[in-house]
Backbone bond lengths (Angstrom), bond angles and torsions (degrees), N, CA, C in turn:
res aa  C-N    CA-C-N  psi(-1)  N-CA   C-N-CA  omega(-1)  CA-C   N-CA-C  phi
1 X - - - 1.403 - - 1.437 108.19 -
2 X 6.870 128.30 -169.89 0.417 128.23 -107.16 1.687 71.54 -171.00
3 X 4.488 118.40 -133.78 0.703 121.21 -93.52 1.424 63.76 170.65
4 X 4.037 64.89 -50.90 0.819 31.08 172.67 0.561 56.20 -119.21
5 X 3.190 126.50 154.29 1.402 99.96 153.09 1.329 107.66 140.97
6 X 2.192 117.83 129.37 1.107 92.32 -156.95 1.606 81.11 41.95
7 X 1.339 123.94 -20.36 1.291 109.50 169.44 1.267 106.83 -11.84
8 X 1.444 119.02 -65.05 1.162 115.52 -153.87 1.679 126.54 -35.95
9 X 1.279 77.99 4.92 2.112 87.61 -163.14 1.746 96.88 -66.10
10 X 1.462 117.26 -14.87 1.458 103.92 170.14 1.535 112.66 -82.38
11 X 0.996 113.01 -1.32 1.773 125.58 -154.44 1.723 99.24 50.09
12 X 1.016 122.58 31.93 1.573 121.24 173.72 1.838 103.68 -100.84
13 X 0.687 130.59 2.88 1.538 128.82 -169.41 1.427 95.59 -82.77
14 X 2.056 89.29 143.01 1.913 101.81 -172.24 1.892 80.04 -74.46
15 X 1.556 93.58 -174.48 1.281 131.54 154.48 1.529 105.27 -69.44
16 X 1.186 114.22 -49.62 1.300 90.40 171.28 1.803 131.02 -103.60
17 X 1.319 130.60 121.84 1.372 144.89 -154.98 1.673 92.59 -77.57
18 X 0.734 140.90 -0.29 1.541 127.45 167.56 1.301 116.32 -82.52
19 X 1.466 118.23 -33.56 1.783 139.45 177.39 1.472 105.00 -104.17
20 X 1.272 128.47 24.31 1.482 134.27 168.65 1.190 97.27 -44.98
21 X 1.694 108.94 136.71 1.217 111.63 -169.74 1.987 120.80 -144.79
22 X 1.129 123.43 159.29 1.394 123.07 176.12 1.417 108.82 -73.31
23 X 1.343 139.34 6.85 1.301 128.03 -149.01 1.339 121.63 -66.96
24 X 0.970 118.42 137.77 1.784 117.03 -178.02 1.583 93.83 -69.81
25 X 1.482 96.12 141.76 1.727 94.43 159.77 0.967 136.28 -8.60
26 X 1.626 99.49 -87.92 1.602 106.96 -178.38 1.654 106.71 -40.28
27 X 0.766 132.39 121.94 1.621 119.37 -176.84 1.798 90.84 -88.39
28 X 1.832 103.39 -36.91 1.727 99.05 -152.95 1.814 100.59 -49.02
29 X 1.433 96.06 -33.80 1.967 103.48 -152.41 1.714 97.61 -69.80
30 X 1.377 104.43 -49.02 1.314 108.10 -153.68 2.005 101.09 -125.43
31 X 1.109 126.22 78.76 1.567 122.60 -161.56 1.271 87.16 -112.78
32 X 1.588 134.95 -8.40 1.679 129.74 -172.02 1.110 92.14 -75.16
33 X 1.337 138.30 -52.34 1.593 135.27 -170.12 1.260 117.01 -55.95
34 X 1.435 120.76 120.96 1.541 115.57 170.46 1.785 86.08 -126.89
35 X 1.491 92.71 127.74 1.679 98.49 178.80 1.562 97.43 144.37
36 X 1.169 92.91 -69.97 2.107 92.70 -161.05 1.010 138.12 27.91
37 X 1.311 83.32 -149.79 1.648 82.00 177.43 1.544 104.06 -45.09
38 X 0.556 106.57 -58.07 0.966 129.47 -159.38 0.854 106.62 8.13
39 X 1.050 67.69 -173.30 1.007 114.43 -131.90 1.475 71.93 -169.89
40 X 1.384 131.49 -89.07 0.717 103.30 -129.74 0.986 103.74 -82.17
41 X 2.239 143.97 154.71 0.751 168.96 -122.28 0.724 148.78 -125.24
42 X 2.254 139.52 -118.91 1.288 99.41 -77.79 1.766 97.97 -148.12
43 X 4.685 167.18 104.24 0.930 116.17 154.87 1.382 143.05 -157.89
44 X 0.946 134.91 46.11 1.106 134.31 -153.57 1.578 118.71 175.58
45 X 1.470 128.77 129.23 1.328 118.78 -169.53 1.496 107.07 -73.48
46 X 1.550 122.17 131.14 1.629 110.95 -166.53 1.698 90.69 -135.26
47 X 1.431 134.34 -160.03 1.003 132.92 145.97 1.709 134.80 5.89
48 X 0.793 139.86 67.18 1.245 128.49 -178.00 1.807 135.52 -95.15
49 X 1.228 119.88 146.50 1.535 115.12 -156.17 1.454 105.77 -122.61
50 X 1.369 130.21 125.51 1.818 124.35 -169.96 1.528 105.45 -88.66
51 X 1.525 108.21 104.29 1.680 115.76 171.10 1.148 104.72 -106.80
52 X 1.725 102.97 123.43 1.535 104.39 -174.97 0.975 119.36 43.77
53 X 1.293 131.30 -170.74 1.897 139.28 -168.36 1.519 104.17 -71.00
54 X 1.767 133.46 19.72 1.008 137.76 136.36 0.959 156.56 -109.90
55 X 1.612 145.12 175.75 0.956 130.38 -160.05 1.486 106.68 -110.14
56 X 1.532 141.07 122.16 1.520 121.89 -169.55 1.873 103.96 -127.01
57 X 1.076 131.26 140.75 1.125 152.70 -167.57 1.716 95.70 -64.44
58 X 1.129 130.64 150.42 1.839 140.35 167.10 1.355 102.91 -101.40
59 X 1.219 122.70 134.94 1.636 126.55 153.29 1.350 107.22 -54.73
60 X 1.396 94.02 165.51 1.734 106.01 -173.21 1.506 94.38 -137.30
61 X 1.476 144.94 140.92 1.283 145.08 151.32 1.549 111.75 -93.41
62 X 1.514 93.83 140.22 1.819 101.78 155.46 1.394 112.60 -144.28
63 X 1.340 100.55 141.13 1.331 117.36 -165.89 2.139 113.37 -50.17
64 X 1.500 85.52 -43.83 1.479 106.02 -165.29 1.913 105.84 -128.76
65 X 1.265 102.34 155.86 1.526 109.02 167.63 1.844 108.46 -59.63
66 X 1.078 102.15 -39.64 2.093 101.42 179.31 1.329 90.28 -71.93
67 X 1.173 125.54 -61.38 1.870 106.88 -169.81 1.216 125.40 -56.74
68 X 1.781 118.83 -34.41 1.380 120.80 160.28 1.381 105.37 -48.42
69 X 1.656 141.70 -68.81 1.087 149.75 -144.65 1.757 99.82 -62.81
70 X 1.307 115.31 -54.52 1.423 130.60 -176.87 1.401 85.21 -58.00
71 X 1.433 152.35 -65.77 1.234 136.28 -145.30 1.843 114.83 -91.56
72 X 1.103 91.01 -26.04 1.453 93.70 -156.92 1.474 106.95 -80.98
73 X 1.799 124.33 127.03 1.495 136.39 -148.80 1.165 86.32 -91.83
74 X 1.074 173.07 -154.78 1.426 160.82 -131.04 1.403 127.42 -147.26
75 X 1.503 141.03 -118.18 1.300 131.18 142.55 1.728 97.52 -144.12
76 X 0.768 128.50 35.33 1.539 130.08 163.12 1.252 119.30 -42.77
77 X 1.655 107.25 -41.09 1.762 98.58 -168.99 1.757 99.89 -106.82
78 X 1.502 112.59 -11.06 1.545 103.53 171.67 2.134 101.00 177.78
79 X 0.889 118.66 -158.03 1.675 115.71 -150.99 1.525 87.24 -121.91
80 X 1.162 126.68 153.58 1.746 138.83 155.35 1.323 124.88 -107.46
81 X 1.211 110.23 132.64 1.406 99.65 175.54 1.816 107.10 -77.20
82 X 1.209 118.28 140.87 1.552 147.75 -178.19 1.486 116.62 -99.16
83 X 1.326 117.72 99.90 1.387 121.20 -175.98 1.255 112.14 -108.24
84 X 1.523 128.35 81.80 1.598 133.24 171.12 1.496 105.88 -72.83
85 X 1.677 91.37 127.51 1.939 99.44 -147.91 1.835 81.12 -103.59
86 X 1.661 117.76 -36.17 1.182 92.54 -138.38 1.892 105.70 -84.64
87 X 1.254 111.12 160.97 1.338 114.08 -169.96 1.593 123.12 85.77
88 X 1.129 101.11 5.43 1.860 118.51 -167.18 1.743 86.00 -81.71
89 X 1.474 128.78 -33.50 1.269 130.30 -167.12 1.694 106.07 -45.06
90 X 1.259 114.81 -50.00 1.828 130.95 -165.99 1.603 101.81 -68.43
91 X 1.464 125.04 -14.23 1.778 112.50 164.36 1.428 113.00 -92.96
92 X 0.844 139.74 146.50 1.548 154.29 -179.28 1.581 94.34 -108.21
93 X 1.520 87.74 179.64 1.852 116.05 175.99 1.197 95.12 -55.83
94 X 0.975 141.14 -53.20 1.940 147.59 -146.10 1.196 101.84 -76.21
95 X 1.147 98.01 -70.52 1.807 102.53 -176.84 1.812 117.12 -69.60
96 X 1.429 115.41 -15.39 1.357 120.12 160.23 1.948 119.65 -59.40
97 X 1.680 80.31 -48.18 1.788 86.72 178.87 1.527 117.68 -62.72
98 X 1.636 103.37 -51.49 1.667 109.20 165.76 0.866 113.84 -46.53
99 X 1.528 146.82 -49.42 1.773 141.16 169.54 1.309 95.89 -44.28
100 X 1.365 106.99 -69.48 1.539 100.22 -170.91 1.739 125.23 -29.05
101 X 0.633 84.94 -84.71 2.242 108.52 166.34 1.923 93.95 -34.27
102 X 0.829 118.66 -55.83 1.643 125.34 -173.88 1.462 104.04 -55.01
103 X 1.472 124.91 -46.03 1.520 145.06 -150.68 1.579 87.21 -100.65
104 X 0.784 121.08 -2.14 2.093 119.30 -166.97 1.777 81.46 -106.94
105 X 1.299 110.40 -57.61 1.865 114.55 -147.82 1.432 97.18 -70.80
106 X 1.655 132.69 -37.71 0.923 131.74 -151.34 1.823 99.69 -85.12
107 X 1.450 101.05 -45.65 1.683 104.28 -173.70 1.700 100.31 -60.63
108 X 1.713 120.21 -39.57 1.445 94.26 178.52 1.513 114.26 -81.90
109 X 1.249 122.92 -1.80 1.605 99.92 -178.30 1.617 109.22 -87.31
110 X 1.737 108.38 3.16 1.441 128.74 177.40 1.521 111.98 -79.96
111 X 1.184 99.13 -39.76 1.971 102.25 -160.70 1.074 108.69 -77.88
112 X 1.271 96.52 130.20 1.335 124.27 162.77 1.684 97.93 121.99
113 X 1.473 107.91 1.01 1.825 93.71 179.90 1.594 88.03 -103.85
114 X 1.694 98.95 150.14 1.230 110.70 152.73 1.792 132.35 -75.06
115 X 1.302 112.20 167.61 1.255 108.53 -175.83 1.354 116.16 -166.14
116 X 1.382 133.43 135.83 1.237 127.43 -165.05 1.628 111.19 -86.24
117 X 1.327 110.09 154.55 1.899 113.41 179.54 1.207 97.52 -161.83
118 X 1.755 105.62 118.33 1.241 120.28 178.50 1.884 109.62 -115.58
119 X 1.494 118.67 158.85 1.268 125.40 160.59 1.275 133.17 170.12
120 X 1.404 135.96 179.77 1.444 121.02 -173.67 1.450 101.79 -119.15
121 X 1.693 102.76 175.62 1.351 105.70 176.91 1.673 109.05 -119.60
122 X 1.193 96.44 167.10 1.708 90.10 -160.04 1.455 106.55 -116.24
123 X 1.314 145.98 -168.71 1.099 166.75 -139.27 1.494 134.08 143.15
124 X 1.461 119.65 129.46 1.660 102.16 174.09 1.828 108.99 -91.60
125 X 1.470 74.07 152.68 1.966 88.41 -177.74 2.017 101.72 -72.09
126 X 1.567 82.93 -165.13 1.278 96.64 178.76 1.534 117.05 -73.30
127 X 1.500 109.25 -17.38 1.474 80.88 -174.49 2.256 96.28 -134.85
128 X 1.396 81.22 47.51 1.716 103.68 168.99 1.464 113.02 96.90
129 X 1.473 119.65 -24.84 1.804 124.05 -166.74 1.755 93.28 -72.61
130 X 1.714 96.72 151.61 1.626 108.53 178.93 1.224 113.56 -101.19
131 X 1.545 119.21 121.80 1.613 123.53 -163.70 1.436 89.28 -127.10
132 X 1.171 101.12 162.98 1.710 111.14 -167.44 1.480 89.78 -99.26
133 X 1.318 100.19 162.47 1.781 120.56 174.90 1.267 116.21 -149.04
134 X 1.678 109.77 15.24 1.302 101.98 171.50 1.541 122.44 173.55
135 X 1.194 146.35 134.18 1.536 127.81 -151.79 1.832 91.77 -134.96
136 X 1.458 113.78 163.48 1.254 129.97 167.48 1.456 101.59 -136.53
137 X 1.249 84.63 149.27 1.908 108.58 170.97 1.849 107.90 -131.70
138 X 1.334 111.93 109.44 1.638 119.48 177.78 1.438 122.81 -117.17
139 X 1.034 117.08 130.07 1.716 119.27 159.04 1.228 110.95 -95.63
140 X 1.181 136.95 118.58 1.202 159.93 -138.84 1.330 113.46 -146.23
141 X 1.273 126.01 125.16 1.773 143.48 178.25 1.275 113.44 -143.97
142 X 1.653 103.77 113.19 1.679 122.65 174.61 1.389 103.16 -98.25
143 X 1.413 117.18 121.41 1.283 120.87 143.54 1.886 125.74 -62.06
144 X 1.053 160.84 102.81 1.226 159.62 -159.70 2.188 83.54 -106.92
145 X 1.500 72.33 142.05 2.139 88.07 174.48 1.919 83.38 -154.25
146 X 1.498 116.36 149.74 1.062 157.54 149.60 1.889 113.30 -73.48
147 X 1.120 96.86 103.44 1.656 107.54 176.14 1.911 99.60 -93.10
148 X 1.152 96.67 155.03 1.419 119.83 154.23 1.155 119.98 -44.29
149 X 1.704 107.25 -71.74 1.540 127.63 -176.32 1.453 90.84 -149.89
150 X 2.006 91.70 165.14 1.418 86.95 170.09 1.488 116.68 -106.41
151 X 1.243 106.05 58.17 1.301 133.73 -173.54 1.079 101.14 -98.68
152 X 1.505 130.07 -55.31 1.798 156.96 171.36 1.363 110.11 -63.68
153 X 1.524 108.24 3.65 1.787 79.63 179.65 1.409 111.14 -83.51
154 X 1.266 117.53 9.35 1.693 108.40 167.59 1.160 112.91 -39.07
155 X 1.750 108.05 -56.07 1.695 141.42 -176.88 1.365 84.76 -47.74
156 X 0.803 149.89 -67.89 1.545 151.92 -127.65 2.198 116.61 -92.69
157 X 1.381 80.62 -45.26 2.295 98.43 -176.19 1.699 87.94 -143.90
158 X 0.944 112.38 118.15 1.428 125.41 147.01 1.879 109.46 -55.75
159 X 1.369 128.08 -4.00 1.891 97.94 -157.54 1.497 105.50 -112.00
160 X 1.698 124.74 9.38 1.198 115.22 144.72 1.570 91.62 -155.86
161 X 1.487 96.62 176.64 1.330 131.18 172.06 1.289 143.56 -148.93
162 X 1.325 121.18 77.19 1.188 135.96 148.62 1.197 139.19 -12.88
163 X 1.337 137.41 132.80 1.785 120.31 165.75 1.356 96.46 -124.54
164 X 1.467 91.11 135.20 1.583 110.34 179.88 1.413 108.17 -127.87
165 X 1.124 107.18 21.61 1.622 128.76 171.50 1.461 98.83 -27.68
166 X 1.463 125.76 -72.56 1.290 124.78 -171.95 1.625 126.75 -66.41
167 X 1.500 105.48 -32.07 1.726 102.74 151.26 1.693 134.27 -30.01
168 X 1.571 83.71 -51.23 1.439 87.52 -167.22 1.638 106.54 -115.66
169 X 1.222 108.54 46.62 1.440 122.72 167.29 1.484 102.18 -112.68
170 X 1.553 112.50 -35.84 1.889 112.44 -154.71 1.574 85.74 -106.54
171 X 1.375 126.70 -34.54 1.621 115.94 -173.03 1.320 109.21 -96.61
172 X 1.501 96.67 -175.63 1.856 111.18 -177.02 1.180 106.50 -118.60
173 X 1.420 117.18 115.47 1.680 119.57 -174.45 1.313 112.54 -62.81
174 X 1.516 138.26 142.56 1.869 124.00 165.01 1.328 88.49 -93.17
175 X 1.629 107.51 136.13 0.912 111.59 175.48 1.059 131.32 -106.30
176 X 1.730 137.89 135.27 1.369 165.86 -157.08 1.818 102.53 78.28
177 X 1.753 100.52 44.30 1.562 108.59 164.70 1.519 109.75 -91.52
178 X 1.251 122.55 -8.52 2.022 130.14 -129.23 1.430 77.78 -103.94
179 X 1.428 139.52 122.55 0.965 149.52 140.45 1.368 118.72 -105.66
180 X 1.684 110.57 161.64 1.126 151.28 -158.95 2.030 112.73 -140.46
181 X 0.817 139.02 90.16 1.638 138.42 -174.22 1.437 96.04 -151.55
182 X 1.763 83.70 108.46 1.603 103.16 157.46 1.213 113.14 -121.51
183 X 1.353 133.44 133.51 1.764 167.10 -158.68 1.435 96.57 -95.30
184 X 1.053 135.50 150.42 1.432 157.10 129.88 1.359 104.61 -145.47
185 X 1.714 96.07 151.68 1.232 113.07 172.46 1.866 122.39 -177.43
186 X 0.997 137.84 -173.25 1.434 137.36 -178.31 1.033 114.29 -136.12
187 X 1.523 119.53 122.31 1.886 118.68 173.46 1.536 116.20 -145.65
188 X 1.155 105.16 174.71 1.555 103.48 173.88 1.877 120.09 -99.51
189 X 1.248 110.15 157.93 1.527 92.03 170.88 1.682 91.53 -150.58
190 X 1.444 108.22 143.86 1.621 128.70 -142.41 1.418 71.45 -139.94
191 X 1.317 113.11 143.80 1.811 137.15 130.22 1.282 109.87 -71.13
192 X 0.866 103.35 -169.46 1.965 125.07 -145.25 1.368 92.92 -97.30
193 X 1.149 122.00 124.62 1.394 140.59 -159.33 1.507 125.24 44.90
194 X 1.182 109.65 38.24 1.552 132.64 155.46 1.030 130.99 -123.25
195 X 1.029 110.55 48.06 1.418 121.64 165.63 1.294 135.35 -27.62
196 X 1.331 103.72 -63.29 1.452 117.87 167.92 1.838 131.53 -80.44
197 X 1.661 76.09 67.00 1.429 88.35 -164.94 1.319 135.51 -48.26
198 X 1.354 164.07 105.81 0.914 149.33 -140.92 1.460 114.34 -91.29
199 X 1.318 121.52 139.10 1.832 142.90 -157.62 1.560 89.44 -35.07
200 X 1.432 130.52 -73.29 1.402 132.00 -154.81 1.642 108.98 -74.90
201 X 1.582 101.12 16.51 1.643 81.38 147.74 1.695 106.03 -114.89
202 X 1.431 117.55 22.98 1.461 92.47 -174.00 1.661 103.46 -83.56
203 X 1.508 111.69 163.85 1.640 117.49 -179.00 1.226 106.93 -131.29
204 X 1.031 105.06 160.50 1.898 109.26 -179.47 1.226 96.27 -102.60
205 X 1.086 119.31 145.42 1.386 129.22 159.58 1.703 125.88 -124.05
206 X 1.352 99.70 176.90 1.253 92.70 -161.25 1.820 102.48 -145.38
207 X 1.368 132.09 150.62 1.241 134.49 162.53 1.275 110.51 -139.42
208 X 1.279 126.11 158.63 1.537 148.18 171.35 2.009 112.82 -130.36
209 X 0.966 93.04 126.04 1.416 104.19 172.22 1.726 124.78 -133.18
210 X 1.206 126.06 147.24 1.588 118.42 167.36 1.665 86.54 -156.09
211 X 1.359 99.27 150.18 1.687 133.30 172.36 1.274 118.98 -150.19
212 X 1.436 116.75 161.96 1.411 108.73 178.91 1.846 85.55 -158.98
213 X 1.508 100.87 176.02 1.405 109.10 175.17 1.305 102.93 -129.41
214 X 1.421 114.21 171.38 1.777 119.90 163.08 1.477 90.50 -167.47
215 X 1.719 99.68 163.25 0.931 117.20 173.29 1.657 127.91 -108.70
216 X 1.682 130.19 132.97 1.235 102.40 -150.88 1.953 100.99 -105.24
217 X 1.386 97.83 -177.39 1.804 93.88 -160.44 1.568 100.19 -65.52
218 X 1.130 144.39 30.48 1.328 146.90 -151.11 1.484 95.32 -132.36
219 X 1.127 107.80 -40.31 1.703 150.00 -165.41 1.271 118.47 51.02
220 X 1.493 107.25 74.05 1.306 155.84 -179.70 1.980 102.39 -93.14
221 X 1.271 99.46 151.47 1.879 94.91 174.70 1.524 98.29 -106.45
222 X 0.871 127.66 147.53 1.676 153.42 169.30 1.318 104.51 -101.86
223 X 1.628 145.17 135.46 1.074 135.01 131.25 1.302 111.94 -114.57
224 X 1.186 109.98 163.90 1.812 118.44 159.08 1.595 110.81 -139.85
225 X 1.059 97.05 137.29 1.583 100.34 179.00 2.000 109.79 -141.40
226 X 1.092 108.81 126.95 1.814 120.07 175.48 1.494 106.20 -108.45
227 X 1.576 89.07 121.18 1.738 85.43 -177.52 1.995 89.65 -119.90
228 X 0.966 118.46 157.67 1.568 115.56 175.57 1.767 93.43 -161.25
229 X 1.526 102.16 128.25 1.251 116.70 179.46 1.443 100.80 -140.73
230 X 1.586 112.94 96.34 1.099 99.12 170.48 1.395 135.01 -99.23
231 X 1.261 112.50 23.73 1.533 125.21 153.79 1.505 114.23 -75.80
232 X 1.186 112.16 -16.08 1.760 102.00 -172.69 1.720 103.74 -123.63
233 X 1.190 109.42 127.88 1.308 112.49 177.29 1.723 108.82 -84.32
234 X 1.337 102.84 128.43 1.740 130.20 172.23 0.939 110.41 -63.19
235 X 1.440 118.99 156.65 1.438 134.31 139.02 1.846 139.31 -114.03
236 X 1.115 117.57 -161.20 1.786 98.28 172.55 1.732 119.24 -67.49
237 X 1.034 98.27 179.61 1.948 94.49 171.44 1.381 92.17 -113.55
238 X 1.430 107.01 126.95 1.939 123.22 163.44 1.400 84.68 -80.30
239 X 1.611 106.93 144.91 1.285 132.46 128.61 1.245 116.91 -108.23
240 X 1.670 117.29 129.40 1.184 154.36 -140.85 1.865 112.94 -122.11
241 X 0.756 117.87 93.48 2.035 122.93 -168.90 0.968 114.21 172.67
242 X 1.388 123.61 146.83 1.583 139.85 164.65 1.263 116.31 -73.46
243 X 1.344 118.98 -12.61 1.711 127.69 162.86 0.967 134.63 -145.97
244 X 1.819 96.77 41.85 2.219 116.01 171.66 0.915 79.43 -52.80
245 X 1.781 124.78 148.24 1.680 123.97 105.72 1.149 105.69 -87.58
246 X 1.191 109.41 133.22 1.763 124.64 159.82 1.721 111.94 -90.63
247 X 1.245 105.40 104.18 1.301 117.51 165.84 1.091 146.01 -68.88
248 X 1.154 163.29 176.46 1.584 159.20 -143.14 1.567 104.63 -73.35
249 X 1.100 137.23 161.35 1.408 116.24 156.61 1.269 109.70 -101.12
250 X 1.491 117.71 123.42 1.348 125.66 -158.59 1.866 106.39 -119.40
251 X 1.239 109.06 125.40 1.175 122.35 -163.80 1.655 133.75 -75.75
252 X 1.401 129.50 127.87 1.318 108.98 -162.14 2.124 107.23 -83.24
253 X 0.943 112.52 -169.07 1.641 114.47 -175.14 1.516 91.87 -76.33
254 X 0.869 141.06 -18.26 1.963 126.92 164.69 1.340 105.80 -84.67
255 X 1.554 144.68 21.72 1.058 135.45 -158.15 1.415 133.96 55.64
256 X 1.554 137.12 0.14 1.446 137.85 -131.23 1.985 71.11 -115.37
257 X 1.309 98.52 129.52 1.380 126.36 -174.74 1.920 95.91 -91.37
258 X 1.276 99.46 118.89 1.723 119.83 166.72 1.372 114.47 -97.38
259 X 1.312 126.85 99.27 1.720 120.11 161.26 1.550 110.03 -57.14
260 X 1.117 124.70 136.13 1.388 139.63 177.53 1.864 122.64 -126.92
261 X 1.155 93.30 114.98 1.494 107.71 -168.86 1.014 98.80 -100.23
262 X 1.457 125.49 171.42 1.501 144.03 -175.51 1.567 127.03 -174.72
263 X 1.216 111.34 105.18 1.534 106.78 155.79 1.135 122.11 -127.39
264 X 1.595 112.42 125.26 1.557 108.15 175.31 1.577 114.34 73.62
265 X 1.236 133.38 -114.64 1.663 128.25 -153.56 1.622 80.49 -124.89
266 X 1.296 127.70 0.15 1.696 119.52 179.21 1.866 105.48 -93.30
267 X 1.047 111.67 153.70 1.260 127.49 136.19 1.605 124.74 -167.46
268 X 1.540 92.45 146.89 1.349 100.70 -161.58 1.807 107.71 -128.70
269 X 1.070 115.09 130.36 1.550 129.34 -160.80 1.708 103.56 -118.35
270 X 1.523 114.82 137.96 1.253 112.98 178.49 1.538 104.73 -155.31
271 X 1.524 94.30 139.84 1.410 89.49 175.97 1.774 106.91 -139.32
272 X 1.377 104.24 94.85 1.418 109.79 176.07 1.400 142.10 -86.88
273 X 1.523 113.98 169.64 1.482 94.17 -161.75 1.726 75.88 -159.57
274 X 1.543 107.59 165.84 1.567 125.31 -173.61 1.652 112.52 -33.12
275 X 1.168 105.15 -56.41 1.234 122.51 -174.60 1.503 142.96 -127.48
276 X 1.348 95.45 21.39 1.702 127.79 163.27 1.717 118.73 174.82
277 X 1.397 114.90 166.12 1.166 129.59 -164.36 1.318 106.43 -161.45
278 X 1.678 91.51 138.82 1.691 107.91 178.66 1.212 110.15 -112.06
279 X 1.857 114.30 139.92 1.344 110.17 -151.31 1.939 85.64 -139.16
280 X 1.513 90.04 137.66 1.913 92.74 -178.27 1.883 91.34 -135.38
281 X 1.616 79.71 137.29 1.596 83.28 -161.65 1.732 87.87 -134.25
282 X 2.036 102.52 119.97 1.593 110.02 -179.67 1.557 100.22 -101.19
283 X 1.292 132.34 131.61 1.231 116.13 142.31 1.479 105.33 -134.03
284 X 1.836 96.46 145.67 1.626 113.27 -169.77 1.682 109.96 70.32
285 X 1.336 109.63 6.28 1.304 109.50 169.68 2.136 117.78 -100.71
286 X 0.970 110.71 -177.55 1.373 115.54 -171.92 1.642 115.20 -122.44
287 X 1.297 95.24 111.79 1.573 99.51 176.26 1.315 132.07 -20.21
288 X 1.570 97.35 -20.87 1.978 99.13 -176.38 1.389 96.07 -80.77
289 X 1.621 111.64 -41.33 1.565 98.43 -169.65 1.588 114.75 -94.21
290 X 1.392 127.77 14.84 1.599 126.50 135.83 1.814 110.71 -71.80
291 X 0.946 111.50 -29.47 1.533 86.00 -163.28 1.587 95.15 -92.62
292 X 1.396 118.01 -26.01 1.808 105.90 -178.02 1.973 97.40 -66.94
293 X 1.011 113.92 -38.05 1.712 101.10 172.72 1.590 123.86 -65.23
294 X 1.124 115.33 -17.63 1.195 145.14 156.47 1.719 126.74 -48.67
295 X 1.420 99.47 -55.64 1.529 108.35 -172.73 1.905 89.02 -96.33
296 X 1.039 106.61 -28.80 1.719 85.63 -177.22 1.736 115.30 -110.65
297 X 1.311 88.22 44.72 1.808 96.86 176.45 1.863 94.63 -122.91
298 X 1.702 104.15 123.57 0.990 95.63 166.78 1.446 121.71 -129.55
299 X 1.584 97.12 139.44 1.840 89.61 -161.20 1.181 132.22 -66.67
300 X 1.583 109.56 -11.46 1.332 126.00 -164.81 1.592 110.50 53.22
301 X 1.504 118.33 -126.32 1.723 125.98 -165.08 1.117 106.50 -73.23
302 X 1.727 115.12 -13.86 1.816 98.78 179.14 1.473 129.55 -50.18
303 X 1.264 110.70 -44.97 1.882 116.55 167.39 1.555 91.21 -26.73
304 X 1.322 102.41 -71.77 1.632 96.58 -148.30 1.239 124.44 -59.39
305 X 1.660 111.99 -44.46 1.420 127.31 163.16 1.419 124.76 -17.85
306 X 1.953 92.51 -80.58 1.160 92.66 -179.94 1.531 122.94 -98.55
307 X 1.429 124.01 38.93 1.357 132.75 143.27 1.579 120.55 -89.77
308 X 1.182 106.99 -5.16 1.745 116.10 -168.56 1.428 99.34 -113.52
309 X 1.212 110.77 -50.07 1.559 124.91 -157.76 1.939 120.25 65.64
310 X 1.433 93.96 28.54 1.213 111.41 162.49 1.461 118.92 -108.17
């Protein structure tokens, strides 16, 4: 086995792995979001764009859930993160931050229990219908830790490092948003009429995640969240609405190109790669001040990381 992936590393992942999703907890308040924190996540090789000495995935828009469905090639070769935009308009900054804080308390009063997550992967046939080609069964255990900043998550995962130096010079951190959730676990994965998979194909897998929130002088919410699973191969991020605009792809100070979507008081930025994706999520904020965090965030080794999964 991503936001999205191994999703599961948010413990937000549906039952079903084709609609892997970001969803904040609360699913009741906020179930339009597929992405989140996410964490949770995480399909298909589509379009692709060369940033720096890597290779990074393009967003794709669809207007509607049938036009996604009609378009979207399956998850056979890895999971997408799913961004259901519409109705996202009715949460504000406030109630974004409260998810936030909600989505922090719940994963640590979680970690350290195991939990089972099963599903298949999909594909279209020959003459367009989606048939499965392959199922997993995982037991899965997130540790959740509380960072300072996500400045410290060195302290926290050794397997990349980022500087967000300039984030958290111009914004206001909420504090006990800064997470840390790393996943391990062991499962099997069977092709299509093998069910009964036999022991020496099961694999361990593994995810790493950190996010944090702030609020911006507008008082707008900011998030950022890095999920990298390099046991599970990714795909692009759909954005999902009858009135995304998908905007330019606008580049961070390492060059690594972010698609940026928008409806209404949302926008949501992603920049994916095989085996993780960084996801910046504005609401009640202003496009100037996503994209200036944008151009002066530089990822450093993440490209490589999570394009290698080394």
């Amino acid at each position: 086995m991503t936001s999205k992936q191994l999703l599961l590393a948010l413990g937000e992942l549906d039952e079903s792995t084709v609609k892997t999703a970001h969803l904040p907890m609360r699913r009741n308040r906020h179930r339009t979001l597929r992405a989140a924190l996410i964490a949770a996540a995480a399909a298909v090789l589509c379009l692709t764009a060369v940033w720096g000495a890597v290779t990074g995935y393009r967003a794709h828009v669809a207007g509607t859930s049938d036009e996604f469905w009609r378009e979207f090639p399956g998850t056979e070769d890895g999971l997408s993160s799913l961004f259901f935009m519409d109705g996202l308009s009715e949460y504000g900054a406030d109630a974004q931050v409260e998810i936030a804080l909600e989505n922090v308390q719940s994963l640590l009063d979680r970690s350290g229990r195991s939990y089972h997550f099963d599903g298949s992967f999909v594909k279209r046939g020959e003459n367009g219908q989606m048939i499965n080609t392959a199922g997993f069964d995982w037991i899965l255990v997130g540790n959740a830790e509380v960072m300072p900043s996500l400045g410290a998550m060195w302290k926290h995962q050794k397997y990349y490092r980022p500087d967000v130096s300039y984030l958290e010079t111009t914004l206001i951190p909420v504090e006990e948003s800064f997470l840390c959730l790393i996943t391990k676990g062991k499962g099997l994965v069977w092709a299509e009429g093998q069910e009964n998979a036999p022991e020496e194909r099961a694999k361990q897998l593994f995810s790493a995640e950190v996010r944090g929130c702030y609020r911006t002088d507008s008082g707008g919410c900011f998030q950022l969240a890095f999920r990298y699973c390099p046991a599970m191969p990714l795909g692009p991020a759909w954005f999902i609405g009858e009135n995304v605009t998908l905007l330019e792809n606008i580049k961070s100070a390492d060059g690594t190109g972010f698609d940026v979507a928008q409806m209404e008081n949302w926008i949501i930025a992603s920049a994916a790669f095989r085996h993780g994706e960084v996801t910046i999520y504005g609401v009640d904020t202003t496009i100037e001040e996503v994209t200036d965090q944008i151009t002066h965030l530089d990822l450093g080794d993440v490209p490589v990381v999570f394009s290698t999964g080394n």
